[in-house]
Legacy VTK file of the C-alpha trace (Angstrom):
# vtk DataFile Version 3.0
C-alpha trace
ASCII
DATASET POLYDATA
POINTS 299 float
-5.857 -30.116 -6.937
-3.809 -28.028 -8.845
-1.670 -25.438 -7.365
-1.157 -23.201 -10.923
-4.504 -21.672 -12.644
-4.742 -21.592 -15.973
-7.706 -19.464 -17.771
-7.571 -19.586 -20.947
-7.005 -15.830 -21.394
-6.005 -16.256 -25.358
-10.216 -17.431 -26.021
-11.993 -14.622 -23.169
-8.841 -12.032 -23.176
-10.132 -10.654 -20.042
-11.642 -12.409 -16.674
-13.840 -9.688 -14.962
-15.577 -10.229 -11.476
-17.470 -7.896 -9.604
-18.020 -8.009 -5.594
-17.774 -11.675 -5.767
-18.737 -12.679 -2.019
-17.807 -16.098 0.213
-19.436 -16.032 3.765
-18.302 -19.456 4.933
-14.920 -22.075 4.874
-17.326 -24.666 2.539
-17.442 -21.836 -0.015
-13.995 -20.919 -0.212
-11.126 -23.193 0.186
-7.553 -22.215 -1.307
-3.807 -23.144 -1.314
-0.821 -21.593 -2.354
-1.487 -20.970 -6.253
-0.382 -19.053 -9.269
-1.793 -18.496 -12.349
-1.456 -17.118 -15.959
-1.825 -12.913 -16.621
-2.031 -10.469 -14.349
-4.593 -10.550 -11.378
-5.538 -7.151 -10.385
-7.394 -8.133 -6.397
-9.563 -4.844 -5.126
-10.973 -5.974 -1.543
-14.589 -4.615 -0.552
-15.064 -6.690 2.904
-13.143 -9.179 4.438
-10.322 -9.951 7.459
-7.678 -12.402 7.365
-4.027 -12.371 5.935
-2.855 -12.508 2.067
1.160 -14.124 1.646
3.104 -12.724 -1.082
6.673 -12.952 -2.189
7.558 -14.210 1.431
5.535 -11.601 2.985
1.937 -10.894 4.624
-0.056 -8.268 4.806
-3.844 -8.014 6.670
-6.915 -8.400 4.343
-8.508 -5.194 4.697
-11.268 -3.311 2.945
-10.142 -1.226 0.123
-6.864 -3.044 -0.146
-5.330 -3.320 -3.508
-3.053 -6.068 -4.842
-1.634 -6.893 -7.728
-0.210 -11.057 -8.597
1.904 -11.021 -11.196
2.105 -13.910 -13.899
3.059 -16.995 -11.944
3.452 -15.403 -8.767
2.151 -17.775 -5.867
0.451 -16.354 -3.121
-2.331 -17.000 -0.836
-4.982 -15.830 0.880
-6.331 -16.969 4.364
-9.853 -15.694 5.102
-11.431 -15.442 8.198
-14.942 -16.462 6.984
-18.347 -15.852 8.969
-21.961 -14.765 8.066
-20.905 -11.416 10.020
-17.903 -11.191 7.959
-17.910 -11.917 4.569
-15.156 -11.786 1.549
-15.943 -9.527 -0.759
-13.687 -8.771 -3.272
-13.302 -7.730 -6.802
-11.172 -9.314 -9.830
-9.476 -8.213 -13.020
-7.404 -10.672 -14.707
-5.676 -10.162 -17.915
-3.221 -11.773 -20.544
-0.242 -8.587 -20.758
1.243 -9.584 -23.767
-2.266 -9.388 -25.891
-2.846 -5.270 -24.823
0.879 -4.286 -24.492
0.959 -2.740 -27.933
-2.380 -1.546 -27.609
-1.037 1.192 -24.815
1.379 2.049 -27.785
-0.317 5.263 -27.549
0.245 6.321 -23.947
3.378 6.073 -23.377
3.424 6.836 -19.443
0.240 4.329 -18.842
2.538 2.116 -21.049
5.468 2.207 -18.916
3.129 1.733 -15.487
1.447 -1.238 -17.360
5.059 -2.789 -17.514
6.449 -2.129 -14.132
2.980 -4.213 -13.040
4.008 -7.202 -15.525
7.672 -7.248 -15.050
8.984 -4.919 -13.099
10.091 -5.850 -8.881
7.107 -4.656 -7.078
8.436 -2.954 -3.952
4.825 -3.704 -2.186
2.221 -5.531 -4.548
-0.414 -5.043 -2.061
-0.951 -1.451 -0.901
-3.945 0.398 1.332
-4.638 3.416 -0.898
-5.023 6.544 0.978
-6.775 8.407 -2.045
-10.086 8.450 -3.724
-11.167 5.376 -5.077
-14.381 6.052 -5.684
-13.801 6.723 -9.631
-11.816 3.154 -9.738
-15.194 1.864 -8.166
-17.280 3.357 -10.210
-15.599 2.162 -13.107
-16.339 -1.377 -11.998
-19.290 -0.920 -11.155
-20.801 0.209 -14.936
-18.767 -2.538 -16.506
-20.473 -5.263 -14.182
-23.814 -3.577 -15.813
-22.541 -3.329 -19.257
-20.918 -6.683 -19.941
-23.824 -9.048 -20.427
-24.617 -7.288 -23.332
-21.548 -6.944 -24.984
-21.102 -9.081 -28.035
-18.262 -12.507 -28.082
-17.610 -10.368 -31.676
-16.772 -7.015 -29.708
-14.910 -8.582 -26.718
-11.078 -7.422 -27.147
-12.082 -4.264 -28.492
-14.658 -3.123 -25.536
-12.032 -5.238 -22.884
-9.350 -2.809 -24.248
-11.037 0.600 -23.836
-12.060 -1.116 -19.900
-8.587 -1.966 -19.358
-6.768 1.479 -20.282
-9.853 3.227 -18.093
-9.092 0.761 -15.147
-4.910 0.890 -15.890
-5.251 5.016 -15.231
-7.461 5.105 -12.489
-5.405 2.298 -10.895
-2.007 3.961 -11.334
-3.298 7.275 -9.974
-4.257 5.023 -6.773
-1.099 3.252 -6.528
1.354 6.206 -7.287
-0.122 8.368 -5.141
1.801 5.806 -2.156
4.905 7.384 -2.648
6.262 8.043 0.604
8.670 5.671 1.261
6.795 5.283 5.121
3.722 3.801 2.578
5.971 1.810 0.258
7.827 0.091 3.526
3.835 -0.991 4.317
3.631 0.750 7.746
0.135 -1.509 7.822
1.890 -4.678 7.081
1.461 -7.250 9.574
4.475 -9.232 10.193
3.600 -12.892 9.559
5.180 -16.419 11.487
5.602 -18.193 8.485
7.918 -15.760 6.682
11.138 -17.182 7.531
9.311 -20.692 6.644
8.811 -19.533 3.123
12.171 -17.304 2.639
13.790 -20.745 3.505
12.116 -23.008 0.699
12.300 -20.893 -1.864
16.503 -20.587 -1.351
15.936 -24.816 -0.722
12.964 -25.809 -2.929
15.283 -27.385 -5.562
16.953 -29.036 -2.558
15.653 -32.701 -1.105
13.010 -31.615 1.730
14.371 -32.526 4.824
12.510 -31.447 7.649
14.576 -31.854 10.712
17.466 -29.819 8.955
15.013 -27.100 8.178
13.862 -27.012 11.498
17.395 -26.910 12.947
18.256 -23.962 10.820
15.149 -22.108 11.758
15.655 -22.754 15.111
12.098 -24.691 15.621
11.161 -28.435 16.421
10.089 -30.293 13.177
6.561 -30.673 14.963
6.335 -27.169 15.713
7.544 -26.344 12.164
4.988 -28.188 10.203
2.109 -27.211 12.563
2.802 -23.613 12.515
3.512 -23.454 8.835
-0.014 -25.007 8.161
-1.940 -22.820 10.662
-0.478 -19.530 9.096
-0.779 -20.318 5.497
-3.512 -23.415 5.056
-0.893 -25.436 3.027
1.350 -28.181 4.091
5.077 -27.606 3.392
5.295 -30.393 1.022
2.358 -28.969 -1.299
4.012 -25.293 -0.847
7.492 -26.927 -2.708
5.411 -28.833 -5.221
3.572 -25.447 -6.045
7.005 -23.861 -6.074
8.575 -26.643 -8.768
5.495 -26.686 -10.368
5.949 -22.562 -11.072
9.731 -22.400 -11.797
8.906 -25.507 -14.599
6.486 -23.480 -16.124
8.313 -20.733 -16.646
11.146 -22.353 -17.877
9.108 -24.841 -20.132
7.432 -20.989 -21.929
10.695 -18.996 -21.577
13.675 -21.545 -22.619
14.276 -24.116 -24.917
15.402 -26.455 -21.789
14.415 -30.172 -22.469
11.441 -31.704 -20.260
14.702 -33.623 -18.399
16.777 -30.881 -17.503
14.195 -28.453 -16.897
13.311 -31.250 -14.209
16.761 -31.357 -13.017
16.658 -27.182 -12.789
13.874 -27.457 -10.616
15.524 -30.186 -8.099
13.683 -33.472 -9.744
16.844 -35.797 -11.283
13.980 -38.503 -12.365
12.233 -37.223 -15.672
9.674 -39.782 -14.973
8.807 -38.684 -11.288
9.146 -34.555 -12.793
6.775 -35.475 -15.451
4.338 -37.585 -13.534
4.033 -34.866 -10.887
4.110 -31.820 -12.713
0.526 -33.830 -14.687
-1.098 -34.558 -11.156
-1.148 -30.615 -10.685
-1.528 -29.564 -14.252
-3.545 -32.369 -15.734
-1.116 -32.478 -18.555
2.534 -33.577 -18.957
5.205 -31.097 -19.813
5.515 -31.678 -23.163
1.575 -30.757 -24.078
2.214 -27.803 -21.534
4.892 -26.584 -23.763
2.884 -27.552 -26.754
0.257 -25.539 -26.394
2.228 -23.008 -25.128
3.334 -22.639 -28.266
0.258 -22.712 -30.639
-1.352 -19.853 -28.558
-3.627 -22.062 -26.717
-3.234 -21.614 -22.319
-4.627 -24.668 -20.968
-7.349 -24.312 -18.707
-7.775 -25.711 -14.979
-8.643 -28.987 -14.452
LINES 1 300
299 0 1 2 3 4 5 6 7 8 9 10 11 12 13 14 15 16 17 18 19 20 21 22 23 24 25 26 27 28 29 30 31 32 33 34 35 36 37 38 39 40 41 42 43 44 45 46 47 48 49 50 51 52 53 54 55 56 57 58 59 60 61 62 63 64 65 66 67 68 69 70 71 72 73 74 75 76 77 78 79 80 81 82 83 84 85 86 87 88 89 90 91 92 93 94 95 96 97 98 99 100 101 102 103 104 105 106 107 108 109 110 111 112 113 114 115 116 117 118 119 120 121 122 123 124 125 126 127 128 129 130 131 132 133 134 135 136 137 138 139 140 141 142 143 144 145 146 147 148 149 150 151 152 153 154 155 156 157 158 159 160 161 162 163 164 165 166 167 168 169 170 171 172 173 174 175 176 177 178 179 180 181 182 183 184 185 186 187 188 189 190 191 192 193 194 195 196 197 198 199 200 201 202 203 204 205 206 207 208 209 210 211 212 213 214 215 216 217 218 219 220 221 222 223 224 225 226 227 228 229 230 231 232 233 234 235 236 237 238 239 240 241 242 243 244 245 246 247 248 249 250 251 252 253 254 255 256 257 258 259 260 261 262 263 264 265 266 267 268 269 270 271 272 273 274 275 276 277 278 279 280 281 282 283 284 285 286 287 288 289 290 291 292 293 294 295 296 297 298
């Protein structure tokens, strides 16, 4: 299964999903991922914990979060008929509306902090009204089947600016620096865990050295690393390489072998051979089709 998501953002510029619901484990099953574009996650229903950037924070109702491009996370739902996740989904290509907000400059600036700007707290518990942001979603679910393939980017532009302003007045208005420390964050196990591969991921995995510098058993270590986050720690530091190759194989001009190298794999073969069993693709067609505007899709 592959760890990074591709949608093909460059043919539907804009993934919408309305109060999309799972009520059971069969129907919802999910590692540690990452995926082109921004994903904008509003949360209707639900309980259980989301990991980001080495920290956790407790699935809530009206929760907000925002996954930048490439940006693995996870979320662990705690799924029953009683209670459901329900939870709402914007997803978006940046670089194809950037110039578009040309003529705002302050919802301009916001929309770049979200792409590539350090996010203090991507996932926040707004404390204002959200109804407008709700309603908003709520008469674009109704309007989109009928919206012509012909009038897509121009009616998914005039969406996205209305959704971009009444998000930012949501996520500005937790300014206090008691919000932006996330007073409701739940400190999670598996945070040192995940602090520690990402400064080791380009490092050979050895557990019992990990576990000696965490001060855990190697048994102990694996088990609780799996219970808090639903991955094993080996498929957590192929995610990771998986993610820093990508970025390097769209933002340099690195060869397939040392790109490999920068991400801890000496072998080109082995880099290449396990960067296709998660993308479906080696890195050269990656980089490829990178480069003729086409984002491949998931496998």
């Amino acid at each position: 299964m592959s760890h990074i998501l591709n949608i093909n953002l460059q043919e539907v510029p804009l993934y919408f999903a309305y109060r999309r619901a799972n009520d059971g484990p069969e129907h919802y099953t999910r590692t540690f991922h990452a995926h082109q574009g921004i994903e904008v996650l509003i949360v209707h229903e639900g309980k259980g914990t989301l990991i980001i950037e080495q920290k956790s924070y407790e699935l809530a109702p009206g929760m907000l979060c925002i996954f930048q491009p490439y940006q693995l996370h996870h979320v662990q739902v705690e799924l029953s008929p009683n209670t459901p996740f329900i939870r709402s989904i914007v997803h978006f290509e940046p670089t194809l509306y950037e110039s578009y907000l040309d003529k705002w400059p302050a919802l301009q600036a916001f929309f770049k902090h979200i792409h590539t700007g350090s996010l203090l707290e991507p996932c926040i518990y707004p404390s204002g009204d959200a109804e407008p942001l709700h309603s908003l979603l709520r008469s674009f679910e109704q309007r989109l089947p009928n919206i012509a393939k012909s009038e897509y980017f121009e009616e998914f532009s005039l969406f996205l600016v209305a959704f971009l302003r009444a998000f930012k007045q949501l996520w500005e208005m937790q300014s206090s620096s008691a919000s932006k420390q996330g007073l409701l964050r739940r400190p999670h196990q598996a945070e040192r865990i995940l602090e520690w591969l990402d400064e080791h991921y380009k490092e050979p995995l050895r557990l019992e050295q990990m576990a000696s510098e965490l001060h855990l058993s190697p048994y102990h270590l694996s088990h609780l690393f799996k219970a808090c986050t639903g991955s094993s720690i080996s498929d957590y530091v192929a995610a990771k390489k998986v993610q820093q190759a990508i970025l390097l194989l769209t933002a340099s001009e690195l060869s397939i072998a040392r790109i490999g190298e920068e991400v801890g794999i000496t072998n080109s073969s082995y880099f290449c051979k396990m960067f296709k069993t998660q993308m479906g693709i080696t890195p050269h067609q990656y980089r490829k089709q990178f480069q003729s505007g086409f984002y491949p899709a998931p496998r």
